[in-house]
N, CA, C and O atoms as a MOPAC input file, in Angstrom:
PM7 MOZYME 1SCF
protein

 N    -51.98100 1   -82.34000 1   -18.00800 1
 C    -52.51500 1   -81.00800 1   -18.21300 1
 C    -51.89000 1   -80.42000 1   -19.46300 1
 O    -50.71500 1   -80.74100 1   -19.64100 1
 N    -52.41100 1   -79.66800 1   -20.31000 1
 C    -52.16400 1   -79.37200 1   -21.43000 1
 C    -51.10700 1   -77.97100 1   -21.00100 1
 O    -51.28000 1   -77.35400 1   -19.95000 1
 N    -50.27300 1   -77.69700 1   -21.76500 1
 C    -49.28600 1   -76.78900 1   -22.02100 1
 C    -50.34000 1   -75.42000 1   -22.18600 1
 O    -49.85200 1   -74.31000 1   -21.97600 1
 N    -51.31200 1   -75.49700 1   -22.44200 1
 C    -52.10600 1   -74.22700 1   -22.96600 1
 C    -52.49700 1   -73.61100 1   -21.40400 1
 O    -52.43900 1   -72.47200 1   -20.94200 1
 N    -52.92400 1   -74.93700 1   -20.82000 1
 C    -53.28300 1   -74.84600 1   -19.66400 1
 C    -52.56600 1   -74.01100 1   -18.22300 1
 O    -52.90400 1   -73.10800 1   -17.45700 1
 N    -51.83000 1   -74.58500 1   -18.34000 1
 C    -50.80500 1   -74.36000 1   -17.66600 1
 C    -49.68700 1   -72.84000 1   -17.65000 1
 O    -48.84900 1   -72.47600 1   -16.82500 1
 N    -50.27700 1   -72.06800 1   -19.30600 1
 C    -49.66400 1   -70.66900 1   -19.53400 1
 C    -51.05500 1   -70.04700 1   -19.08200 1
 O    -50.94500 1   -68.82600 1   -18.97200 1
 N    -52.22100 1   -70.47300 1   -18.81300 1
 C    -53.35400 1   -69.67200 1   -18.37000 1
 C    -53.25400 1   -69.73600 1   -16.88000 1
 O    -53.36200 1   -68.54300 1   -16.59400 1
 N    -53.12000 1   -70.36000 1   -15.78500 1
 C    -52.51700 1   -71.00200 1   -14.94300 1
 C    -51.85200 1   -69.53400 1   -14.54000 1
 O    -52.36800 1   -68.51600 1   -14.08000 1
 N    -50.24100 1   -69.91800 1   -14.97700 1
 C    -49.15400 1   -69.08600 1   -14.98700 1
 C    -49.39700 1   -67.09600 1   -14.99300 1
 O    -48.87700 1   -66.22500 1   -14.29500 1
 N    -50.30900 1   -67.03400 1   -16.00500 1
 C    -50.72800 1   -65.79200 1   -16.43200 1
 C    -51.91300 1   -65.48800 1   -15.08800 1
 O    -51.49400 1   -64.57200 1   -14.38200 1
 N    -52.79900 1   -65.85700 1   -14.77000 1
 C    -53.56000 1   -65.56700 1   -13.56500 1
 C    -52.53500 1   -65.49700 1   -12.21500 1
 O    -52.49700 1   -64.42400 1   -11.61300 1
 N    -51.93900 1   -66.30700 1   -11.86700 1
 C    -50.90400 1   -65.49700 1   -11.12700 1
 C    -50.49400 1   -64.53600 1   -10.79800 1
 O    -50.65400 1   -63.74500 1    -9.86900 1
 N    -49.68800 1   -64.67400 1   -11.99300 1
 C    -49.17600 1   -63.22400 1   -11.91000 1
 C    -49.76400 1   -62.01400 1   -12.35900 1
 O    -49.14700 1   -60.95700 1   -12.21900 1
 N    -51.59400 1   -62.06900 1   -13.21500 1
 C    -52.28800 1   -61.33600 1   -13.34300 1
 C    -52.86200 1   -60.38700 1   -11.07700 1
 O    -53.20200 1   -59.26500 1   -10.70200 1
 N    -52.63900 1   -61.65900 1   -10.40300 1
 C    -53.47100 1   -61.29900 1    -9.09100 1
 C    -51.93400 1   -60.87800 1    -8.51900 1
 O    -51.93800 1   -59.89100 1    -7.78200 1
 N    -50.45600 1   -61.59100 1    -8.80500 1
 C    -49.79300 1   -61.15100 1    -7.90000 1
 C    -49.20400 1   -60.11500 1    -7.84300 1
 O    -49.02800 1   -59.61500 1    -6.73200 1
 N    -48.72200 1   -59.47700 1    -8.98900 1
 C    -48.12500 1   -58.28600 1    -9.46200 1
 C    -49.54700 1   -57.17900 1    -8.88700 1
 O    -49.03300 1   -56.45500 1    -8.03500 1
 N    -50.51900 1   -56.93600 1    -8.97900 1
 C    -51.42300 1   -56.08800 1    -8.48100 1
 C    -51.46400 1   -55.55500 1    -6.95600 1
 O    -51.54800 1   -54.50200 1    -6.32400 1
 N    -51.31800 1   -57.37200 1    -6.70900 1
 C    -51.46900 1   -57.09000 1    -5.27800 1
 C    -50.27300 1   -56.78200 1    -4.04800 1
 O    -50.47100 1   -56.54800 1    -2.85600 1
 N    -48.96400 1   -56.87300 1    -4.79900 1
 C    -47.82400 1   -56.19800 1    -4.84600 1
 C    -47.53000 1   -55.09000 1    -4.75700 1
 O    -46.69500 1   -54.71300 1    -3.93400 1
 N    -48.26500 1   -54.13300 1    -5.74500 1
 C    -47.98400 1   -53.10400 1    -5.98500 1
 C    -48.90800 1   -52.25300 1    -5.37200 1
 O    -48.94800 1   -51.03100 1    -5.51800 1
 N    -50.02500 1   -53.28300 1    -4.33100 1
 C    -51.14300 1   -52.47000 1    -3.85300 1
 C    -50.38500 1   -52.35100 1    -2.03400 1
 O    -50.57600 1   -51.47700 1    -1.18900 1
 N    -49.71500 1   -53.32600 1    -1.97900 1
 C    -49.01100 1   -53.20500 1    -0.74700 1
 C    -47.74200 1   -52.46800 1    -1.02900 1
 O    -47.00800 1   -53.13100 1    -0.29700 1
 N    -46.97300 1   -51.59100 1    -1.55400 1
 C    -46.38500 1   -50.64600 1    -1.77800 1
 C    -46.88500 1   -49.39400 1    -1.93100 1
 O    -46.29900 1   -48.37900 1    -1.55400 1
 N    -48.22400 1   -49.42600 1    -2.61000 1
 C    -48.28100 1   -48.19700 1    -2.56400 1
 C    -49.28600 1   -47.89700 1    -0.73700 1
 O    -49.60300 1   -46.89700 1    -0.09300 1
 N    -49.40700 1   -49.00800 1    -0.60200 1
 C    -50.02500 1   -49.10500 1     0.99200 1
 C    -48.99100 1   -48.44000 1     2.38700 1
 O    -49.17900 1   -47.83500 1     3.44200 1
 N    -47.56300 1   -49.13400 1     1.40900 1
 C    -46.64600 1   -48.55700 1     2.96400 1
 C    -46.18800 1   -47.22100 1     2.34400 1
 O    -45.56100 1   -46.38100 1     2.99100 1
 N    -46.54000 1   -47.07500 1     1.04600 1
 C    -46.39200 1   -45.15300 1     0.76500 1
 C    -47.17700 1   -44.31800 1     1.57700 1
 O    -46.74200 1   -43.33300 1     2.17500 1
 N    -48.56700 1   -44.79700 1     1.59800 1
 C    -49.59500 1   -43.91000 1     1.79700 1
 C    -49.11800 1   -44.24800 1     4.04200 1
 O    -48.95000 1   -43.29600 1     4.80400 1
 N    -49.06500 1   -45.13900 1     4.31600 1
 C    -49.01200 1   -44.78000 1     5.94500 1
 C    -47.54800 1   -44.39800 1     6.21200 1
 O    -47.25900 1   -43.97700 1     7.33300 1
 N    -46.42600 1   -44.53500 1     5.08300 1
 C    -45.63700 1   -43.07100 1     5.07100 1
 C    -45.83900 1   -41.73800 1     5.18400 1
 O    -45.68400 1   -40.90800 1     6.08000 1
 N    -46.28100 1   -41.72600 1     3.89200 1
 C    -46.91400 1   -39.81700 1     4.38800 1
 C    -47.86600 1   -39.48200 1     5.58500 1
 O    -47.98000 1   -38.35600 1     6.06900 1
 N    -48.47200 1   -40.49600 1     5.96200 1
 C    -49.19300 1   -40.35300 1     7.20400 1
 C    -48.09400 1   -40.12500 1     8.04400 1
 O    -47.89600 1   -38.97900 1     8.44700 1
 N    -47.50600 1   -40.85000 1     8.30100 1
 C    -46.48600 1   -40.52100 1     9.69100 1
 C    -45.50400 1   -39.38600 1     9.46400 1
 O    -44.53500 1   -39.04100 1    10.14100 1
 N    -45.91800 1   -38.97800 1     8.53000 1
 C    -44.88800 1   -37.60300 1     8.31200 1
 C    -45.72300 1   -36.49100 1     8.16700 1
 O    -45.28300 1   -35.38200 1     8.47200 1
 N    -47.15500 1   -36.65700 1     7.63700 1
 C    -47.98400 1   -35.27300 1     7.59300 1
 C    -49.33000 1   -34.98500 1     9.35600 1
 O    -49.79500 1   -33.96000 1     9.85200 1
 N    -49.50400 1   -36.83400 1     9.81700 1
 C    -50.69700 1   -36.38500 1    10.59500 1
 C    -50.20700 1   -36.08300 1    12.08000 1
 O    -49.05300 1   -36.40300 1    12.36600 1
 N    -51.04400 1   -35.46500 1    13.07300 1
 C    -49.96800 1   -35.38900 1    14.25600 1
 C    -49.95600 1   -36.24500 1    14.97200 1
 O    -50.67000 1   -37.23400 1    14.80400 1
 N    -49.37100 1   -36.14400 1    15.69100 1
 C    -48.99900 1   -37.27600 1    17.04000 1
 C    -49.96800 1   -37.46400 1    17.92100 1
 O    -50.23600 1   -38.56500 1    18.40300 1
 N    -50.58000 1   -36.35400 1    18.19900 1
 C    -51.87300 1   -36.46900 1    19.42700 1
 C    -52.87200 1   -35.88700 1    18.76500 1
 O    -52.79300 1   -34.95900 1    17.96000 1
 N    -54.19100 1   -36.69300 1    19.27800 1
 C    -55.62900 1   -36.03800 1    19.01800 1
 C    -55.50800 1   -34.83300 1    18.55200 1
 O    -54.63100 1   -33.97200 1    18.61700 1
 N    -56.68000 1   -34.92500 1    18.00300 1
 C    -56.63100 1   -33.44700 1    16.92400 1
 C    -58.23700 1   -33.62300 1    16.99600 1
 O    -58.63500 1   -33.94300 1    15.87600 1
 N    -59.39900 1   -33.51500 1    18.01600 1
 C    -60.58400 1   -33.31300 1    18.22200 1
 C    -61.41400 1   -32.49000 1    16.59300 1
 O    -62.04100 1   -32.96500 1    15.64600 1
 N    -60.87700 1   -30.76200 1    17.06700 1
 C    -61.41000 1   -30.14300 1    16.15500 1
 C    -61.21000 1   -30.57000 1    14.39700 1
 O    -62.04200 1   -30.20100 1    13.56800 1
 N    -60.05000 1   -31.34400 1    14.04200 1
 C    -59.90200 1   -31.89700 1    12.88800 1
 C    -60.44800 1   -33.41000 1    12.43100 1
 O    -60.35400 1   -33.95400 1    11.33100 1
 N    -61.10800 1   -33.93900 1    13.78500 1
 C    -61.64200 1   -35.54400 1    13.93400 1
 C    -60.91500 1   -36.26300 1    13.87300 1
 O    -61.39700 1   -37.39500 1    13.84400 1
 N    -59.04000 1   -36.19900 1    13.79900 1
 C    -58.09800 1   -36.75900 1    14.10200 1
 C    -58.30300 1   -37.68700 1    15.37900 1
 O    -57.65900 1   -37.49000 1    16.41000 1
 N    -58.95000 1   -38.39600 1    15.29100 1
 C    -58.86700 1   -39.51200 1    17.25600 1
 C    -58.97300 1   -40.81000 1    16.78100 1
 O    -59.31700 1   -41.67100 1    17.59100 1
 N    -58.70600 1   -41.18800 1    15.41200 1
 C    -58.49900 1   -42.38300 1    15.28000 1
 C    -57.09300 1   -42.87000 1    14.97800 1
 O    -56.48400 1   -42.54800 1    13.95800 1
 N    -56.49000 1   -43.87700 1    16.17800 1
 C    -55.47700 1   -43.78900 1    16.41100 1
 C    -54.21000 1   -44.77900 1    15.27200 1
 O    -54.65400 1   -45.91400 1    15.09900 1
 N    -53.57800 1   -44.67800 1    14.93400 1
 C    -52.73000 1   -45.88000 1    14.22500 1
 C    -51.69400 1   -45.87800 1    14.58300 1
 O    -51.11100 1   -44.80400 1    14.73200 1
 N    -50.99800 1   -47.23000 1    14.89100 1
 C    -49.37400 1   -47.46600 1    15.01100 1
 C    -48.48100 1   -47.52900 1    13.78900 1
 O    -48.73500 1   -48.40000 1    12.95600 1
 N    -47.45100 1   -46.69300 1    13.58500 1
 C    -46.81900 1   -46.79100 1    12.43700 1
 C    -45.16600 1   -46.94200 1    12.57600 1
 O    -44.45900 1   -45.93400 1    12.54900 1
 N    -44.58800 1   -48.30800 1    12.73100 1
 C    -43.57800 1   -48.22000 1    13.23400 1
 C    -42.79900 1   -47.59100 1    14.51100 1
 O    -41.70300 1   -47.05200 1    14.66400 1
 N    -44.09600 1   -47.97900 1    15.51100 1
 C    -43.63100 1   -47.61400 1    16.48300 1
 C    -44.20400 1   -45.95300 1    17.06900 1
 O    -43.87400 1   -45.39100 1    18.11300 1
 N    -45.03600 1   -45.52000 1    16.12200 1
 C    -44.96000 1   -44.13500 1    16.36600 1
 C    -46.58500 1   -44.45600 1    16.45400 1
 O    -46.95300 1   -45.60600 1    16.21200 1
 N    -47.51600 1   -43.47900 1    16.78800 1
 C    -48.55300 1   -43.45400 1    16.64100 1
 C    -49.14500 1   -41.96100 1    16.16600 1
 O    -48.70500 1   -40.89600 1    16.59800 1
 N    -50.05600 1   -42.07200 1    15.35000 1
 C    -50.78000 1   -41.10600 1    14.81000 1
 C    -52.07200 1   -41.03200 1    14.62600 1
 O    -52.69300 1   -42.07700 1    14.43300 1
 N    -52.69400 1   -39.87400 1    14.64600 1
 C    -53.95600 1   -39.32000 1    14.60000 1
 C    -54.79800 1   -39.65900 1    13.39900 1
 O    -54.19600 1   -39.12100 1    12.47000 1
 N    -55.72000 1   -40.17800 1    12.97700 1
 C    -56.07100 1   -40.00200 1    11.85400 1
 C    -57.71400 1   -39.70900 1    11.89500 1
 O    -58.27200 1   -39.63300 1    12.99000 1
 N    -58.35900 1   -39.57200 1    10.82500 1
 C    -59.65700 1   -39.32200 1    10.59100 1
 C    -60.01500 1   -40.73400 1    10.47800 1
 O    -59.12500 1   -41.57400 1    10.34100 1
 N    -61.93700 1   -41.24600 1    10.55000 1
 C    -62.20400 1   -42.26400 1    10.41600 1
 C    -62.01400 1   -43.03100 1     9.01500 1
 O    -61.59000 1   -44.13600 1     8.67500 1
 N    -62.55800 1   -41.85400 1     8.34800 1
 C    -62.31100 1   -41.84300 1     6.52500 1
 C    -61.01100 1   -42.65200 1     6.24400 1
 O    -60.93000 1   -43.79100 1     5.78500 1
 N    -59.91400 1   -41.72600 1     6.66000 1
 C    -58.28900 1   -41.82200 1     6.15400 1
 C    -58.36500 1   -43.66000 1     6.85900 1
 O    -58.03300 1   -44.62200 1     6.16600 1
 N    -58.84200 1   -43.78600 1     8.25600 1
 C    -58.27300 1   -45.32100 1     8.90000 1
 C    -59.14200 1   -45.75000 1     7.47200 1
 O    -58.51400 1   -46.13300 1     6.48500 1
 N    -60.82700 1   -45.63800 1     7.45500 1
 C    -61.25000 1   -47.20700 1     6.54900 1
 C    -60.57500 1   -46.91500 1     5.56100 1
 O    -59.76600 1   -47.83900 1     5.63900 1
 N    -60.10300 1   -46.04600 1     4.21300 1
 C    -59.62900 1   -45.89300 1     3.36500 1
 C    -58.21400 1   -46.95900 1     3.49800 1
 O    -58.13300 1   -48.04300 1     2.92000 1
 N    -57.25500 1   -46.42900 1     4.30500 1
 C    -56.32300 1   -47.29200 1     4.24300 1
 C    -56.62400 1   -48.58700 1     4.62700 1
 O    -56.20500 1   -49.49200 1     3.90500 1
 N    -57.30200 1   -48.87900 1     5.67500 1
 C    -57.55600 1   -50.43600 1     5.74400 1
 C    -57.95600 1   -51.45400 1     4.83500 1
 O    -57.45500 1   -52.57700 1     4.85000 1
 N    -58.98600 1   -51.03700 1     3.91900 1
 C    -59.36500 1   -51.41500 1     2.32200 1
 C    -58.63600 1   -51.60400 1     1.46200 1
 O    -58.83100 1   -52.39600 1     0.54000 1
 N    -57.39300 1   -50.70800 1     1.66000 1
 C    -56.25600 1   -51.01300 1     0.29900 1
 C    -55.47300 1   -51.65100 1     0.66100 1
 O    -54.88300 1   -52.33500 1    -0.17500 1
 N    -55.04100 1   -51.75000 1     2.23300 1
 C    -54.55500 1   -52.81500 1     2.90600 1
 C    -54.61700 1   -54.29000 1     2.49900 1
 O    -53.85700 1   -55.08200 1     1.94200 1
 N    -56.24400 1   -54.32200 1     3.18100 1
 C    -56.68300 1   -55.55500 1     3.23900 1
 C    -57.06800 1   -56.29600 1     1.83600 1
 O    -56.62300 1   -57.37000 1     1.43300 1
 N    -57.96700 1   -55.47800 1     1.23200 1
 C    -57.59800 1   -55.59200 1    -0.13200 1
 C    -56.52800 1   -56.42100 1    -1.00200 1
 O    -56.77100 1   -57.46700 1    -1.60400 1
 N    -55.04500 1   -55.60900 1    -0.93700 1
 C    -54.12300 1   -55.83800 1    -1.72500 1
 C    -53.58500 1   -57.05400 1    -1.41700 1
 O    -53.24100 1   -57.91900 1    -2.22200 1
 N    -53.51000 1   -57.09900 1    -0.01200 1
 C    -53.50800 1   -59.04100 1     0.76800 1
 C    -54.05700 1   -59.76200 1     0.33300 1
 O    -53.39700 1   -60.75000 1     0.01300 1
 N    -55.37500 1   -59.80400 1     0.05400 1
 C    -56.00700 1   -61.04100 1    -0.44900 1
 C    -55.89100 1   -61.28600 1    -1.83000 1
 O    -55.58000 1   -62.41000 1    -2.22200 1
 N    -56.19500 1   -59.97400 1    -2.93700 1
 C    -55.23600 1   -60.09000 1    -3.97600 1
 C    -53.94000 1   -61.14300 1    -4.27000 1
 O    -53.81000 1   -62.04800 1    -5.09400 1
 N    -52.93100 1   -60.54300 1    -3.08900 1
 C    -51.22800 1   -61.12300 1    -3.43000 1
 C    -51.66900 1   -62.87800 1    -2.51700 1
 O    -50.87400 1   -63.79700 1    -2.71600 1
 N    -52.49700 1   -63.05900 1    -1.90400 1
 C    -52.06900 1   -63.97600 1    -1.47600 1
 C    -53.62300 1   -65.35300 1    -2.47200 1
 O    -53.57300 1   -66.53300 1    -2.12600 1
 N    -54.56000 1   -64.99600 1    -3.37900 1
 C    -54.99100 1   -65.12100 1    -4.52100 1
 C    -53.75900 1   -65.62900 1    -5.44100 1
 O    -53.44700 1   -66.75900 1    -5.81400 1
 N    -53.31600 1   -64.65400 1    -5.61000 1
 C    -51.99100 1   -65.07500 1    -6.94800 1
 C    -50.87600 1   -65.88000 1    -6.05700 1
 O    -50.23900 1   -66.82800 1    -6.51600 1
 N    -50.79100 1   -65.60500 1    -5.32500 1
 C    -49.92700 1   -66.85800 1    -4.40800 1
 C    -49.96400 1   -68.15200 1    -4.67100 1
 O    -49.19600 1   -68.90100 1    -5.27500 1
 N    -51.30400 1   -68.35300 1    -3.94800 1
 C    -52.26700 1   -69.98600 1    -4.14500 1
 C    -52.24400 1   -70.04100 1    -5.66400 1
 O    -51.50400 1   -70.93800 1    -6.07000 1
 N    -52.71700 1   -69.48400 1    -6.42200 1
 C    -52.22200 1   -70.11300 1    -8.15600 1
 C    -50.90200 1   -69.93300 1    -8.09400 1
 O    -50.42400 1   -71.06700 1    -8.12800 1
 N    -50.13200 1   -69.23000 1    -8.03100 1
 C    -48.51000 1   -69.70500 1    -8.30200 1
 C    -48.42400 1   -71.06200 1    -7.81900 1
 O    -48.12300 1   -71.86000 1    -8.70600 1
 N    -48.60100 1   -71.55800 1    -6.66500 1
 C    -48.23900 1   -72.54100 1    -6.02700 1
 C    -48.94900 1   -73.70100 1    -6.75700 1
 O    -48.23500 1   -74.66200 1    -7.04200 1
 N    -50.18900 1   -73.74700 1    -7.08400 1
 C    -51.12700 1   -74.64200 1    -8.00200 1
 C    -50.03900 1   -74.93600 1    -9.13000 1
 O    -49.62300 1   -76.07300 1    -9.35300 1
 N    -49.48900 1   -73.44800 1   -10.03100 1
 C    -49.14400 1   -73.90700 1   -11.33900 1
 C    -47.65200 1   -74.24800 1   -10.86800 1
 O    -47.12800 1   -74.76800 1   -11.85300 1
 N    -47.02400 1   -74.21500 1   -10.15900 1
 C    -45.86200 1   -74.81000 1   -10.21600 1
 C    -46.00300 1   -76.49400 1    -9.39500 1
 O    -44.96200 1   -77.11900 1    -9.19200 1
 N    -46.93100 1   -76.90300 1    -9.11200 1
 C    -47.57400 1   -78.07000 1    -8.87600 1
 C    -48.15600 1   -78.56800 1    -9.80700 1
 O    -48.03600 1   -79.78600 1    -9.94200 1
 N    -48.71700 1   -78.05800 1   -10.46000 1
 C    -48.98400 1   -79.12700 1   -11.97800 1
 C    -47.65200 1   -78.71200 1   -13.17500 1
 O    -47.61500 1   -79.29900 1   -14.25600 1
 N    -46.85600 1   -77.89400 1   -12.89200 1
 C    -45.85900 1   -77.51400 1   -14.12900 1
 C    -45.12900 1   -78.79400 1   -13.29900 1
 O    -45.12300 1   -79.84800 1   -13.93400 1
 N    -44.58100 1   -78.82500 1   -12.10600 1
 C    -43.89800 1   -80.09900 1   -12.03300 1
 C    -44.75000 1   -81.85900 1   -11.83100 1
 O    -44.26500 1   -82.91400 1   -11.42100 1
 N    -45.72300 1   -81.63500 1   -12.17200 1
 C    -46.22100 1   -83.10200 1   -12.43900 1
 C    -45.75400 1   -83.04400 1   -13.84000 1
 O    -44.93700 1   -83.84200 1   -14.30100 1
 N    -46.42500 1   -81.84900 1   -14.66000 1
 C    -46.16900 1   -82.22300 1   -16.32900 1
 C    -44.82200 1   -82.60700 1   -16.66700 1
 O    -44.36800 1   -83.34000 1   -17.54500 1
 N    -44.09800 1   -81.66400 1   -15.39500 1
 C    -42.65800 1   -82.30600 1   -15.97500 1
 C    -41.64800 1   -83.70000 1   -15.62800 1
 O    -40.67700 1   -84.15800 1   -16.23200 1
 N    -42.27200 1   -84.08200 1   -14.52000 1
 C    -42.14400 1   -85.32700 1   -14.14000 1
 C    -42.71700 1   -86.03600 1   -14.96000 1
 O    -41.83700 1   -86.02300 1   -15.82200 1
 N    -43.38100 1   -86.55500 1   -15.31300 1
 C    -44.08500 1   -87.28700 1   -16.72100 1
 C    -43.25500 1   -87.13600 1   -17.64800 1
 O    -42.59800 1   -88.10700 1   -18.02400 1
 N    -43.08300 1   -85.78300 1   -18.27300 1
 C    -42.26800 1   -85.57300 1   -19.41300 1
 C    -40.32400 1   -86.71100 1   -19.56800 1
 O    -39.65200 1   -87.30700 1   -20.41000 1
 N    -40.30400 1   -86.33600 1   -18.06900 1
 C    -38.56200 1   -87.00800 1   -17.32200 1
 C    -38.96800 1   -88.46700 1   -17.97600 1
 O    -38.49600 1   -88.81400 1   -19.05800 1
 N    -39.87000 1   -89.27800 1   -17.23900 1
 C    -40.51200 1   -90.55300 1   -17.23600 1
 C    -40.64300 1   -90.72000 1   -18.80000 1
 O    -40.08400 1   -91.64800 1   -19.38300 1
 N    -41.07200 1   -90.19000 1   -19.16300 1
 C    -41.00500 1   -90.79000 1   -20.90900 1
 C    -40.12500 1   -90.95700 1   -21.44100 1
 O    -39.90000 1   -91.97200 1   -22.10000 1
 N    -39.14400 1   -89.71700 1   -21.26700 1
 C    -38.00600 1   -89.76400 1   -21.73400 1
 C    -36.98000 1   -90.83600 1   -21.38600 1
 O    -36.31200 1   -91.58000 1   -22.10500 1
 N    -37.05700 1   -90.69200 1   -20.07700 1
 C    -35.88500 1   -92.35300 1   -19.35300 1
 C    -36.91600 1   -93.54900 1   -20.34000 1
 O    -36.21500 1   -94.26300 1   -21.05700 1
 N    -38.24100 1   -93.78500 1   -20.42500 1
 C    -38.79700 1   -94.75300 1   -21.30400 1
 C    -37.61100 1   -95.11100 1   -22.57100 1
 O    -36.73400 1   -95.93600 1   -22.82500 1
 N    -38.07600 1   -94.22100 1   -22.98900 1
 C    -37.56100 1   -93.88500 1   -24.53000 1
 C    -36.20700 1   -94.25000 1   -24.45300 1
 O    -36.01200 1   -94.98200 1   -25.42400 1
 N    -34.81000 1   -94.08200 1   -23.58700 1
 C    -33.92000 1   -94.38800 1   -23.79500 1
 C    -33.50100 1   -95.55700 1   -23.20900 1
 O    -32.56900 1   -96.03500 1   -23.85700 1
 N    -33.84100 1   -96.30400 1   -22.12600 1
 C    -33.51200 1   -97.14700 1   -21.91000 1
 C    -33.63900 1   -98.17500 1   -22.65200 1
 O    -34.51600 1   -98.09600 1   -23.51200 1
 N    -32.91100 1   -99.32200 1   -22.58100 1
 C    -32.67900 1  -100.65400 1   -23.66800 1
 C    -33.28500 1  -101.26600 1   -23.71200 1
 O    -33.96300 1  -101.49700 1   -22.71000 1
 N    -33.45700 1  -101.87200 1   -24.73000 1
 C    -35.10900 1  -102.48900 1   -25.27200 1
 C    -35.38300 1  -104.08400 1   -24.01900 1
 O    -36.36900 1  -104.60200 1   -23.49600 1
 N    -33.96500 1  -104.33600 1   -24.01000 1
 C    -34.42600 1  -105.33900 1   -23.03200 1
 C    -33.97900 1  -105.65200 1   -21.88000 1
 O    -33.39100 1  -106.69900 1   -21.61000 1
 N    -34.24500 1  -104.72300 1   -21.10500 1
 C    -34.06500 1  -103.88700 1   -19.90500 1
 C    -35.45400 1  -104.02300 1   -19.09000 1
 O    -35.33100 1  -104.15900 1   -17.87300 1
 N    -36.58900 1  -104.00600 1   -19.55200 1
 C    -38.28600 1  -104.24200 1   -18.81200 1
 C    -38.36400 1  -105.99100 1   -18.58200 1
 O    -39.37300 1  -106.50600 1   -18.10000 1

């Protein structure tokens, strides 16, 4: 695999993993402030009856607020785990290239009449 290859490789990675990183941080921000702004029990007149567990605690939320967060959730997962599977690809062909590279080199130095 070409060296060119392999920095395009590298760069998609971490183009999907860093995103999807930072989409699951700002994910456990946002059901932070939830557990600190929504209430504890139904809230009918506010459409608060959709329920979420948040470390143990449970809270009220609107249907909106659940799909909203579930999307950036689920979302940012498949994202980080996208750049995952290429990390894992390019450090699977970065160590074939470099195994080859080892192999030439032991070629190259060993004594001519040694094969």
């Amino acid at each position: 695999m070409k060296p060119s290859h392999l920095a395009i490789l590298r760069l998609l990675a971490l183009l999907f993993l860093l995103p999807g990183l930072g989409g699951l941080i700002v994910s456990a921000f946002i059901s932070t402030s939830y557990l600190d702004s929504l209430p504890r029990t139904p809230a009918p007149d506010e459409l608060r009856i959709i329920p979420r567990n948040i470390h143990g605690v449970v809270i009220y939320q609107t249907e909106q607020e659940d799909r909203r967060l579930n999307t950036f959730e689920y979302s940012s997962v498949g994202v980080f785990v996208v750049g995952l599977a290429l990390g894992l690809v390019y450090l699977e062909r970065w160590g074939n290239v470099r195994s080859s590279e080892l192999e030439l080199e032991e070629d190259d130095l060993s004594p001519v009449g040694s094969k």
